[in-house]
Backbone as CSV, one residue per row, in Angstrom:
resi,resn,N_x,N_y,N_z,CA_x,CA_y,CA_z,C_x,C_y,C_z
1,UNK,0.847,-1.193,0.000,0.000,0.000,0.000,0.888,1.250,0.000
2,UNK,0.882,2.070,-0.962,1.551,3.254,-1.041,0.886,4.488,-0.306
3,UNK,1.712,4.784,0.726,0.843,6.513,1.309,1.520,6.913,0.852
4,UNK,0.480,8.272,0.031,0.825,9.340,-0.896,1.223,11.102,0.329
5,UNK,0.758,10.319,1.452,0.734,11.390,2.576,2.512,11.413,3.337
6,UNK,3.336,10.324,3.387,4.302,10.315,3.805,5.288,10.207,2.475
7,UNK,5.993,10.907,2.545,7.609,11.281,1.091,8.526,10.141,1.291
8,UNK,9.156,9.552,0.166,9.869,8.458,0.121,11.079,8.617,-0.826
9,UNK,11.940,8.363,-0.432,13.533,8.760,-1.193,13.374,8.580,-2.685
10,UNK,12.780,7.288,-3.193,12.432,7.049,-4.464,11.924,8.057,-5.010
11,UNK,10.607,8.578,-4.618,10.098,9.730,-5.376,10.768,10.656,-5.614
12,UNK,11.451,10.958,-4.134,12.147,12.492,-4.142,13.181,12.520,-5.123
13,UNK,13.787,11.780,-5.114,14.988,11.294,-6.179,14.542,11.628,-7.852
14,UNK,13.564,11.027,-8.258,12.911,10.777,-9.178,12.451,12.045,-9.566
15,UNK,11.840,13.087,-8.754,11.677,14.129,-8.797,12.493,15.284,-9.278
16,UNK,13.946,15.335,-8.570,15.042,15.846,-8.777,15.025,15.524,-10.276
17,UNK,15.654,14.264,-10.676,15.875,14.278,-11.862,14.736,14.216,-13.248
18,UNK,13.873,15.331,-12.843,12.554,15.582,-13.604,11.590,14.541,-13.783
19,UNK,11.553,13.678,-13.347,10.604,12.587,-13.417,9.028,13.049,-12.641
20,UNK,8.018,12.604,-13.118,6.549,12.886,-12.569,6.100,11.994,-11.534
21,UNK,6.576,10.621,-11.609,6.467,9.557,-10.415,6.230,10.052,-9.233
22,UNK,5.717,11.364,-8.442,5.931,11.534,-7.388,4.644,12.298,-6.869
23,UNK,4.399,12.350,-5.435,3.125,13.338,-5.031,3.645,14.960,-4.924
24,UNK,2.340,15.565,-3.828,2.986,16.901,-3.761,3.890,16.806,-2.348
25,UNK,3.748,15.782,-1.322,4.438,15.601,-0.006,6.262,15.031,-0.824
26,UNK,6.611,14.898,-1.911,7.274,14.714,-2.186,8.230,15.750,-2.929
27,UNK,7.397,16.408,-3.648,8.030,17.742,-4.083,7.989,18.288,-3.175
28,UNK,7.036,19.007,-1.978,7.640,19.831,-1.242,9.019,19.694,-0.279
29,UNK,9.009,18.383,0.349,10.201,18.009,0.748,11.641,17.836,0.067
30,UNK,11.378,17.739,-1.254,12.880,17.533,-2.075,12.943,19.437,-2.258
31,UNK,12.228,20.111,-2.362,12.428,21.743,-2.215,12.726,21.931,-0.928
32,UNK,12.788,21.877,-0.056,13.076,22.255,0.969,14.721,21.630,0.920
33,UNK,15.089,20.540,0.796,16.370,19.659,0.836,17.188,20.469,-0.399
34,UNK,16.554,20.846,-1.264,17.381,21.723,-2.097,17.655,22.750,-2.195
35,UNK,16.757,23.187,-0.913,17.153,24.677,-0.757,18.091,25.362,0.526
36,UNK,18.383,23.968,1.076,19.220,23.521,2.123,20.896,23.046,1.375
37,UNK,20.264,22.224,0.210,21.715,21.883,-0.212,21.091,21.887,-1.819
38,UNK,21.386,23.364,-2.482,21.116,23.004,-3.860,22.007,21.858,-4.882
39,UNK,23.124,21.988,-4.422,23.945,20.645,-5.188,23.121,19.586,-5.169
40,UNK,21.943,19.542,-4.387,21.513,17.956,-4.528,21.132,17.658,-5.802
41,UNK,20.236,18.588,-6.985,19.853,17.898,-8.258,21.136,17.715,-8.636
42,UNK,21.932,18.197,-8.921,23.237,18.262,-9.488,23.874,17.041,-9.422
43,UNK,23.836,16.409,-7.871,24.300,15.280,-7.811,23.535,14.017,-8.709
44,UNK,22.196,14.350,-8.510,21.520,13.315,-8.795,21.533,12.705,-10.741
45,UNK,21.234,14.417,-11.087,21.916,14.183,-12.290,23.335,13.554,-12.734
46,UNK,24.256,14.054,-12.107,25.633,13.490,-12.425,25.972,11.768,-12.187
47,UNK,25.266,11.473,-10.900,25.091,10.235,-10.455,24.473,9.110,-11.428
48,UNK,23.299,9.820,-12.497,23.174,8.984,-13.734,23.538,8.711,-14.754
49,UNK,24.463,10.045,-15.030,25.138,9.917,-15.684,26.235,9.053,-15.900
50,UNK,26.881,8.911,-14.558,27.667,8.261,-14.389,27.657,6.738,-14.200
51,UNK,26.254,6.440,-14.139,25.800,5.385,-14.895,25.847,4.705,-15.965
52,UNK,25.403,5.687,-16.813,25.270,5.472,-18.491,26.857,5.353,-18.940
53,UNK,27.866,6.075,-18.077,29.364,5.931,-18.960,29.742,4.316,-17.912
54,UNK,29.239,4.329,-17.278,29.885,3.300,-16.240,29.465,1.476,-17.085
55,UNK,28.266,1.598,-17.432,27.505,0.871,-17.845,28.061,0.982,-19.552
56,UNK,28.268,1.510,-20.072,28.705,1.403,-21.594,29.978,1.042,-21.222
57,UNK,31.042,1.264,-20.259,32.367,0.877,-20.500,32.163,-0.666,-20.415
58,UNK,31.215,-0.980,-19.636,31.360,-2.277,-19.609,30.671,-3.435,-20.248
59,UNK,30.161,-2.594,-20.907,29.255,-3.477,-22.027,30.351,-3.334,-23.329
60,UNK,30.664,-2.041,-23.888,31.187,-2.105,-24.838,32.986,-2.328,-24.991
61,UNK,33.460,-2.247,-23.835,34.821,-2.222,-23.589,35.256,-3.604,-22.681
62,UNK,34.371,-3.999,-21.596,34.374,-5.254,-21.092,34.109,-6.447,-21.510
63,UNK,32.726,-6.250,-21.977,31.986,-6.989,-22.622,30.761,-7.923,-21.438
64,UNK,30.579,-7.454,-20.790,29.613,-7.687,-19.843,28.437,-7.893,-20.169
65,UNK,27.619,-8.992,-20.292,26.172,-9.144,-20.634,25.344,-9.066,-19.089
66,UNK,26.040,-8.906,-18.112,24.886,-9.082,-16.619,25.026,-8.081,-15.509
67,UNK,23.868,-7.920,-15.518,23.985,-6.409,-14.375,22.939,-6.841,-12.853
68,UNK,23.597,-6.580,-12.160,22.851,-6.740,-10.976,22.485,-5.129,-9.987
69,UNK,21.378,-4.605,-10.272,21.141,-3.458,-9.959,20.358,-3.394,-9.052
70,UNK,20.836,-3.208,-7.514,20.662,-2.944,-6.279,20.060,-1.713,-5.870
71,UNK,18.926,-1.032,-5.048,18.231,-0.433,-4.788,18.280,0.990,-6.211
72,UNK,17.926,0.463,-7.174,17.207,0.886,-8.795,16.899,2.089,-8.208
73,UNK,15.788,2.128,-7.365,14.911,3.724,-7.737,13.505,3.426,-8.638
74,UNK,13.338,4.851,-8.837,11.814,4.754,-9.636,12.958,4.665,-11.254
75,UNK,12.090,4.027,-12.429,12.641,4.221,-13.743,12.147,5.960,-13.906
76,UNK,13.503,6.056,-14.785,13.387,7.372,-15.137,14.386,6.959,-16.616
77,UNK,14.928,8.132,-16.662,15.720,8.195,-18.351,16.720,7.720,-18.086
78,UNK,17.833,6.813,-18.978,18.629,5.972,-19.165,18.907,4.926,-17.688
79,UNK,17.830,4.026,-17.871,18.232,2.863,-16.971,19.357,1.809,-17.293
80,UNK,19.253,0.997,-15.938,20.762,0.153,-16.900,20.027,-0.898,-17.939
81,UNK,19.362,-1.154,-17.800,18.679,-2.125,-19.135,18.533,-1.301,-20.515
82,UNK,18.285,-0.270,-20.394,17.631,0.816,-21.621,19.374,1.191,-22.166
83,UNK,20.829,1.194,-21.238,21.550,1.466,-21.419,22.018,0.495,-22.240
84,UNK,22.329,-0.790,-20.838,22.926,-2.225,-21.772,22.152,-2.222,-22.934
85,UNK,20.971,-2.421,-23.125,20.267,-3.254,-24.419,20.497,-2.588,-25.168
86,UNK,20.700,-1.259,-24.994,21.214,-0.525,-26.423,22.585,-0.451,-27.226
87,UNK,22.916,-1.138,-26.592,24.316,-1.937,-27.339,24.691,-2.695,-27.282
88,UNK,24.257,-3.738,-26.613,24.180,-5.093,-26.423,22.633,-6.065,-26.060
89,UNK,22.001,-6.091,-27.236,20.753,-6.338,-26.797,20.593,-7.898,-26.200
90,UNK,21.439,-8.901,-25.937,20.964,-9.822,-24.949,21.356,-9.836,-23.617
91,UNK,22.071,-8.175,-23.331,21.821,-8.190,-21.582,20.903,-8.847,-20.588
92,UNK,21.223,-9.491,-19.609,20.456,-9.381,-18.938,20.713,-8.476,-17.139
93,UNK,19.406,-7.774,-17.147,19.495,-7.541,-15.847,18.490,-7.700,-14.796
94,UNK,19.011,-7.474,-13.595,18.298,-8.097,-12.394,18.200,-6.336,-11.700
95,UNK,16.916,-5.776,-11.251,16.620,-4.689,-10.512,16.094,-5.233,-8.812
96,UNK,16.867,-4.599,-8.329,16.580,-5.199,-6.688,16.113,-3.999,-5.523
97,UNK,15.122,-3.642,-5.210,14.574,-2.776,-4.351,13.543,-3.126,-3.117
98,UNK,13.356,-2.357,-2.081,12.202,-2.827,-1.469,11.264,-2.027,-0.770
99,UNK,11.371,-1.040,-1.886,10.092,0.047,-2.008,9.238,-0.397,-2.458
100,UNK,7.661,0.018,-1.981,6.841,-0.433,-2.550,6.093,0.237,-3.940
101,UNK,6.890,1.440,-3.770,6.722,2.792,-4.760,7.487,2.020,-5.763
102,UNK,8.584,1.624,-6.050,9.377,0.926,-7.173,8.809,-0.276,-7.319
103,UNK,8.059,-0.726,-6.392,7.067,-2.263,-6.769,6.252,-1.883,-7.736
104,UNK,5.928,-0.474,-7.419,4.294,-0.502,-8.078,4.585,-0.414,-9.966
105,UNK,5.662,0.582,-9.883,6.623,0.921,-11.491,7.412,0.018,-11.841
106,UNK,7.773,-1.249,-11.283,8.264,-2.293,-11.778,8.192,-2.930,-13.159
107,UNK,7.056,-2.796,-13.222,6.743,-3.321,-14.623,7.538,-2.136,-15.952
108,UNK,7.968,-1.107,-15.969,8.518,0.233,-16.569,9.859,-0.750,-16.831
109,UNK,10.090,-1.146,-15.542,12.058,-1.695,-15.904,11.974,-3.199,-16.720
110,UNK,10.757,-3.978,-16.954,10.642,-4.714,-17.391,10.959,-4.803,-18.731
111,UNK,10.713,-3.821,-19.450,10.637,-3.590,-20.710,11.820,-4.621,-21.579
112,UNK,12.112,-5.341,-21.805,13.510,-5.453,-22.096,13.380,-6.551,-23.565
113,UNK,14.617,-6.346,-24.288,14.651,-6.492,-25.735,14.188,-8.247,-25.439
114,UNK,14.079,-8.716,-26.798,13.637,-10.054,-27.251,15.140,-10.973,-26.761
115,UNK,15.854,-10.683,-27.181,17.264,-11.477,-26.709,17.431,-11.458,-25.203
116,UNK,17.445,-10.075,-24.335,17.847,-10.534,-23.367,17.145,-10.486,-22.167
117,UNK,16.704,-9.944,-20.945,15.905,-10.235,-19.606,16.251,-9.169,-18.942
118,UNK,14.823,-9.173,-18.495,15.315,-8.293,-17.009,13.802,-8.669,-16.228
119,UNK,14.193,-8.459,-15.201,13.708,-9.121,-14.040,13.393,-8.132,-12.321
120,UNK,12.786,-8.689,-11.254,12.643,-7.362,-10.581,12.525,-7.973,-9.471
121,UNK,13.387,-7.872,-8.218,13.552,-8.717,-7.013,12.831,-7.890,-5.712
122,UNK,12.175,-7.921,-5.237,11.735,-7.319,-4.305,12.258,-7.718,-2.821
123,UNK,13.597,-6.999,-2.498,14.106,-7.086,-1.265,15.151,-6.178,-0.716
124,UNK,15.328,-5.983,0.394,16.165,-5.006,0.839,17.863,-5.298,1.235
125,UNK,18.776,-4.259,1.083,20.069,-4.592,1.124,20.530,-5.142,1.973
126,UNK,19.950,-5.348,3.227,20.051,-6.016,4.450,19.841,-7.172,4.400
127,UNK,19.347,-8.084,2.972,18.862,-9.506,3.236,19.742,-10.023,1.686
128,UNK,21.192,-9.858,1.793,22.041,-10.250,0.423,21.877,-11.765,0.136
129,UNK,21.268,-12.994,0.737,20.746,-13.973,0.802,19.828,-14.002,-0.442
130,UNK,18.926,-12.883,0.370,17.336,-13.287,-0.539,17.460,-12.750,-1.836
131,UNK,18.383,-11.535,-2.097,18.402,-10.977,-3.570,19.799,-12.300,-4.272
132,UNK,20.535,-12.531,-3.970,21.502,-13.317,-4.772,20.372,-14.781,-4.998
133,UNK,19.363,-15.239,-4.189,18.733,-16.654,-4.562,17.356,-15.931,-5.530
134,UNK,17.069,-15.104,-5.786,15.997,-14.002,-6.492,17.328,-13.920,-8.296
135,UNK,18.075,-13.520,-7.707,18.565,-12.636,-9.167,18.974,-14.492,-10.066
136,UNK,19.362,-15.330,-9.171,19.783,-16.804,-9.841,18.682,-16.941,-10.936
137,UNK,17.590,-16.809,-10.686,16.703,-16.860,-11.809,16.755,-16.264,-13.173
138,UNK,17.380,-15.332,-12.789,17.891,-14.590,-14.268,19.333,-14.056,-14.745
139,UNK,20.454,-14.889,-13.505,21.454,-14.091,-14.136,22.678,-15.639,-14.058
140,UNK,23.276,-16.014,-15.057,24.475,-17.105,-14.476,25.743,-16.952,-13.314
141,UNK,25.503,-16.869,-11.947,26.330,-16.666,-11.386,27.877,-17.560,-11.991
142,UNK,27.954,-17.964,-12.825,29.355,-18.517,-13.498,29.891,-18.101,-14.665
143,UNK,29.154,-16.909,-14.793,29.813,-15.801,-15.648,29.467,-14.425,-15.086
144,UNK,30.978,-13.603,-15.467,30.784,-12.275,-14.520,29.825,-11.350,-14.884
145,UNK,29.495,-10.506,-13.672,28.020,-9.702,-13.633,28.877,-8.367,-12.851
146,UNK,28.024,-7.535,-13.335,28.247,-6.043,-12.765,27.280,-5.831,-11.797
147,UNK,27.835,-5.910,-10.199,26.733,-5.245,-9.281,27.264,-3.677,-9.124
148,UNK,25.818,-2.960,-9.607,25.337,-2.136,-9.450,24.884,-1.208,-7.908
149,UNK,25.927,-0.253,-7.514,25.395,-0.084,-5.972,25.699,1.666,-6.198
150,UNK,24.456,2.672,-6.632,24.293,3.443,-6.966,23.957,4.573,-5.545
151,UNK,24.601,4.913,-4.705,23.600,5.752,-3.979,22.571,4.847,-2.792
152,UNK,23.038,3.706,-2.407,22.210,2.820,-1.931,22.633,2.729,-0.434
153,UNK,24.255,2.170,-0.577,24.883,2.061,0.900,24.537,2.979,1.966
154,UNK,24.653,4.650,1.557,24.184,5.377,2.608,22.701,5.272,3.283
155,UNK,21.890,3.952,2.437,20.528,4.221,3.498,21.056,2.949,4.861
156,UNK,22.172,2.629,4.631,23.172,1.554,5.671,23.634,2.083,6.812
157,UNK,23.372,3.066,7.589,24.672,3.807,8.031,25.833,3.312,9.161
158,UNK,25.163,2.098,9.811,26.307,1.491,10.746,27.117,1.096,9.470
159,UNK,28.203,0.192,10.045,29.631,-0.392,9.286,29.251,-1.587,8.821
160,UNK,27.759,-2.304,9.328,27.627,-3.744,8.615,27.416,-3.319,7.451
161,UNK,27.175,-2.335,6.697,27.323,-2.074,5.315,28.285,-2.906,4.674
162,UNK,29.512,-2.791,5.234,30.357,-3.435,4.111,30.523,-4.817,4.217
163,UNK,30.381,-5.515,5.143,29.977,-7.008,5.031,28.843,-7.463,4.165
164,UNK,27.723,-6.901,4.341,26.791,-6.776,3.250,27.083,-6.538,1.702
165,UNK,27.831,-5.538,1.537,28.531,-5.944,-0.224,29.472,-6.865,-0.086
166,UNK,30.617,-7.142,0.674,31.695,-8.158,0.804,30.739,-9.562,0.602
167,UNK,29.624,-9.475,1.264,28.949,-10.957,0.945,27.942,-10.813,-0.365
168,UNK,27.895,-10.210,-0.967,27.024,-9.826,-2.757,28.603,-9.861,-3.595
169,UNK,29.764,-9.616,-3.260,30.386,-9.543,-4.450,31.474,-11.127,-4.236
170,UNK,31.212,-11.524,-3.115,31.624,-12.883,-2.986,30.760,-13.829,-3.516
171,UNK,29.784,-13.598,-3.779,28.776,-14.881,-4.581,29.383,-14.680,-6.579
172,UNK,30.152,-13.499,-6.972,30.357,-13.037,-8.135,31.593,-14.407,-8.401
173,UNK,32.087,-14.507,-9.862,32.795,-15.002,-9.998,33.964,-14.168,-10.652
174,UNK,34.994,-14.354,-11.105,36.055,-13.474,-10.922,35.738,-12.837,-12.648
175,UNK,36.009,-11.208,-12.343,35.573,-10.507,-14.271,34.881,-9.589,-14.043
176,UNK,34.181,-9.954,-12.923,32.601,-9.208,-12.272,33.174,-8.210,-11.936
177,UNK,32.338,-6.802,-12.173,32.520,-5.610,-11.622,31.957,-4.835,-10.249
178,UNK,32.354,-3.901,-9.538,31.055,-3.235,-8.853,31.254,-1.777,-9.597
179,UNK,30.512,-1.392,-9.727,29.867,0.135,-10.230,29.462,0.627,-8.511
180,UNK,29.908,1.793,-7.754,29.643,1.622,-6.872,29.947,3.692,-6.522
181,UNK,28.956,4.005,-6.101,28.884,5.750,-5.517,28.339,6.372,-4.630
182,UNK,29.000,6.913,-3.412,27.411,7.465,-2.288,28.101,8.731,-2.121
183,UNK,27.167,9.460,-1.204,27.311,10.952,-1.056,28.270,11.136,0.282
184,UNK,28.938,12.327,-0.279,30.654,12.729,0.972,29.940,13.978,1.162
185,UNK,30.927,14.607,1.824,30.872,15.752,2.258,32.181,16.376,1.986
186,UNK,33.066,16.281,0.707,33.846,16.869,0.630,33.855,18.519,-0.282
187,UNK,33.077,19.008,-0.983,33.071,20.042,-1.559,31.943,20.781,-0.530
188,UNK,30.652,20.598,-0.136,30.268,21.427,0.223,29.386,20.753,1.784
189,UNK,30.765,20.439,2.233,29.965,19.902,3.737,29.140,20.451,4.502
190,UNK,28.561,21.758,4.843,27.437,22.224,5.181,26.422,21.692,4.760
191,UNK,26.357,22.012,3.557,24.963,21.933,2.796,24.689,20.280,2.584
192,UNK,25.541,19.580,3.072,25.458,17.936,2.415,25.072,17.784,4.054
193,UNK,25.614,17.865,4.963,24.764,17.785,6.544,23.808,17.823,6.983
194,UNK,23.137,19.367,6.336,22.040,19.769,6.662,20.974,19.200,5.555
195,UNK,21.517,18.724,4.674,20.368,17.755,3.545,20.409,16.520,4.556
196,UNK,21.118,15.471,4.632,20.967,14.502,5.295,19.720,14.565,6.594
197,UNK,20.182,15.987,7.561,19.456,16.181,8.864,18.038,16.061,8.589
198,UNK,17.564,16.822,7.345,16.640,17.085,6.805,16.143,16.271,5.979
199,UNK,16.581,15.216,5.369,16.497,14.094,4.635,15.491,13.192,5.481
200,UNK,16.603,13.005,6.729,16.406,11.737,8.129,14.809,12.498,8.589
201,UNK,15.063,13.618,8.707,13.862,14.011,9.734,12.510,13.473,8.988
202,UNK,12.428,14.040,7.209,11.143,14.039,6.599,11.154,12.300,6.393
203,UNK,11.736,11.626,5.940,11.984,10.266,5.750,11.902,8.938,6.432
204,UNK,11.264,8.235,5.484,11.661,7.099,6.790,12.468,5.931,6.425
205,UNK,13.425,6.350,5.293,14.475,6.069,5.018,15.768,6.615,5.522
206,UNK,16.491,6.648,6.372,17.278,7.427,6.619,18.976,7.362,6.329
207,UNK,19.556,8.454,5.679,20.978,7.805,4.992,22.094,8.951,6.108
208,UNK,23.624,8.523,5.596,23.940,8.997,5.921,25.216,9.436,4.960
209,UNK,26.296,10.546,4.945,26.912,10.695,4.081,28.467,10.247,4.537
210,UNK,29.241,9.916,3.422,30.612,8.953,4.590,32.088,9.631,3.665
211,UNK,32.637,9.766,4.243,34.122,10.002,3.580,34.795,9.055,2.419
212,UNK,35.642,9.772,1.896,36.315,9.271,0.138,36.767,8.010,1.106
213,UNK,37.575,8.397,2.461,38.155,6.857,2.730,37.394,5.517,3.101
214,UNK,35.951,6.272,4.130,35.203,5.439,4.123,34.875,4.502,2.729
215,UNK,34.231,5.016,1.984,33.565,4.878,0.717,35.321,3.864,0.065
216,UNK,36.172,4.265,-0.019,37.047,3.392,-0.546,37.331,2.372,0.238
217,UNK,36.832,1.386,1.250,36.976,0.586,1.974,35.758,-0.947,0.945
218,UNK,35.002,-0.052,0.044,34.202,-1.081,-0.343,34.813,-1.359,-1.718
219,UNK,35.624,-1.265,-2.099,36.544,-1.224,-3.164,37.617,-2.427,-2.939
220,UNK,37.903,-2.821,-1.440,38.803,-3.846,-0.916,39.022,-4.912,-1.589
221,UNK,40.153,-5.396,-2.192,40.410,-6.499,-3.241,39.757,-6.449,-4.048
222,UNK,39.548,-5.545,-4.779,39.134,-4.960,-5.796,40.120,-4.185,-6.840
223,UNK,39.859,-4.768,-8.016,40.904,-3.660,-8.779,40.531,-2.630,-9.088
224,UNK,40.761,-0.981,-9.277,39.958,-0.137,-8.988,40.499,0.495,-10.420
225,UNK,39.613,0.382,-11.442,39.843,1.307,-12.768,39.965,2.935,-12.609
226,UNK,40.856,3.082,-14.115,41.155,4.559,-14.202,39.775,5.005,-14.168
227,UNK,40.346,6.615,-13.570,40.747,7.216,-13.092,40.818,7.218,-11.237
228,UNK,40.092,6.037,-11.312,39.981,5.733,-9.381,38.614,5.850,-8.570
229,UNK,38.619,6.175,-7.248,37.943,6.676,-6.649,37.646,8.306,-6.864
230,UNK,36.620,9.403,-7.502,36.479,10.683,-7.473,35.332,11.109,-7.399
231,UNK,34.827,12.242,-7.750,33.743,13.100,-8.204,33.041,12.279,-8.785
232,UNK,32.015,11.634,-9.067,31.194,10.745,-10.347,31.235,11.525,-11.450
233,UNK,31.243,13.040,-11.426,31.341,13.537,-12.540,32.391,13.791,-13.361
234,UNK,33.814,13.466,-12.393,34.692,13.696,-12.941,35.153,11.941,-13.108
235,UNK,34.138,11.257,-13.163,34.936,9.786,-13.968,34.315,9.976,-15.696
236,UNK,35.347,9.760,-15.841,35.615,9.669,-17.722,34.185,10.461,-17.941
237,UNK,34.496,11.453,-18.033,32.930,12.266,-18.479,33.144,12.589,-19.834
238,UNK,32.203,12.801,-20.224,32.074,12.432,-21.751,31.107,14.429,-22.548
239,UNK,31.460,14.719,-23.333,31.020,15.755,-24.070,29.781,16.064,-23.227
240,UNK,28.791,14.961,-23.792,27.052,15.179,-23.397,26.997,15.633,-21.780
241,UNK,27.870,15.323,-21.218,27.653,15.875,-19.480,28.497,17.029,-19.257
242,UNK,28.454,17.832,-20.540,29.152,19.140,-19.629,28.929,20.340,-18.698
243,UNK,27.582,20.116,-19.188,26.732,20.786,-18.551,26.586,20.424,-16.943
244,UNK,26.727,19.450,-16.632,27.068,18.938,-15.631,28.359,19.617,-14.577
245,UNK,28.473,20.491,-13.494,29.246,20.394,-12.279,30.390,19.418,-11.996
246,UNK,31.702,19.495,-12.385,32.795,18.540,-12.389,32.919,18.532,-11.016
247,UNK,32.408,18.743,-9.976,32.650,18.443,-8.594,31.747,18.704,-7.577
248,UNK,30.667,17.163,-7.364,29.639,17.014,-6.740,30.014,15.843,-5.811
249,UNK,29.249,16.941,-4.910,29.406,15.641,-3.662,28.849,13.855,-3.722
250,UNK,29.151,13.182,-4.540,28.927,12.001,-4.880,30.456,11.552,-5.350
251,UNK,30.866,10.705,-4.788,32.023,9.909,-4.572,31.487,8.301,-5.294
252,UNK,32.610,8.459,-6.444,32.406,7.029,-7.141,33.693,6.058,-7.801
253,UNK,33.346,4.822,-8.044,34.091,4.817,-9.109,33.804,2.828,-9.729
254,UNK,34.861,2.277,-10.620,34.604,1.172,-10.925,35.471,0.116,-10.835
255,UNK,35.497,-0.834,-10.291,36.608,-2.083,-10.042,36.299,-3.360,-10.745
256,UNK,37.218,-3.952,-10.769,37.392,-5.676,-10.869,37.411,-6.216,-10.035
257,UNK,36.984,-7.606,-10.209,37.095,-8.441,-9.088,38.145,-9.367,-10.117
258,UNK,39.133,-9.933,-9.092,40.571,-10.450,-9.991,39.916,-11.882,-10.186
């Protein structure tokens, strides 16, 4: 059952990056958070972007047919299926959330070409069990897969976070990537504080924002591609994102697993 009376990160998110998916308890709260920390669309935009280059390197430069995409969001413009399939149309991917707002739009990420799959797991990051025996249905754990961890970890905020990916990228077999980015506080730590405070209060999702070193701890035996851990906007950005802010508080980047 969706209440349209209480605001949910999905929407707000979705909102930011122009999407309609959302009520008015949702726009008013992502205005208020942006007027607290306007970098937030900025991020959110850059953060997809950094998708779409993250996701083509590895389709077209890796050669990756499998994506495992961990707390998705609402669909909006360039998903990773809409990305992969467009240059590799027998991708398959697996979308894993446990909103009920992304339950309801589920069927949106379904869409997917005649060759390859996509699929939609309904569970939360806290239960890496139930999404790795969910995604088996559609993905060969004996060939490598890209997990996808977009902006997700910070709704984690103790440290079992990283046991929680350490046990999702240990079920991978070796080739497999993580695509992996959450929000710092290094360019404009005020305003990234007081979004969070304000985030936690309206929400009942609550995240938190963690340092470049934190955030590089989930990278551990991991090989960590050029250009590294940075800005999401400043990984391999490409013409079409110039418009885009080369330095947003979203900390990202992409590895191997050896």
């Amino acid at each position: 059952m969706i209440n349209s009376s209480v605001p949910h990160s999905a929407r707000i998110w979705n909102y930011w990056l122009g999407g309609k998916d959302c009520y008015e308890i949702d726009q008013q709260v992502g205005d208020e958070i942006r007027k607290v920390n306007p970098e937030i669309v900025d991020i959110a935009r850059a953060q997809r972007a950094f998708l779409r280059r993250a996701v083509t390197h590895l389709t077209t430069e890796v050669g990756l047919r499998q994506f495992l995409d961990v707390g998705t969001g609402l669909p909006t413009l360039d998903n990773t299926h809409e990305v992969a399939q467009r240059l590799a149309p027998d991708a398959r991917i697996v979308y894993v959330d446990h909103d009920p707002v992304v339950l309801a739009h589920a069927t949106a990420l379904l869409n997917s070409t005649p060759e390859g799959a996509t699929s939609y797991v309904d569970a939360d990051l806290r239960d890496p069990d139930v999404i790795l025996r969910n995604a088996a249905h559609t993905l060969d754990f004996e060939q490598p897969i890209a997990l996808m961890m977009l902006g997700i970890a910070a709704h984690v905020p103790d440290d079992s976070v990283y046991g929680i990916v350490g046990h999702l990228l240990d079920a991978l077999p070796s080739g497999s990537h993580l695509v992996f980015c959450d929000s710092t506080e290094v360019y404009q730590p005020e305003a990234m504080r007081a979004m969070i405070k304000r985030w936690n209060e309206a929400s009942d999702n609550p995240r938190t924002n963690r340092t470049p070193d934190q955030l590089a701890r989930f990278f551990d035996g991991l090989d960590l591609l050029e250009p590294g851990l940075l800005s999401v906007a400043q990984w391999r950005p490409e013409q079409a994102d110039a418009h885009l802010p080369s330095e947003v508080d979203s900390f990202g980047g992409v590895a191997r697993k050896p």
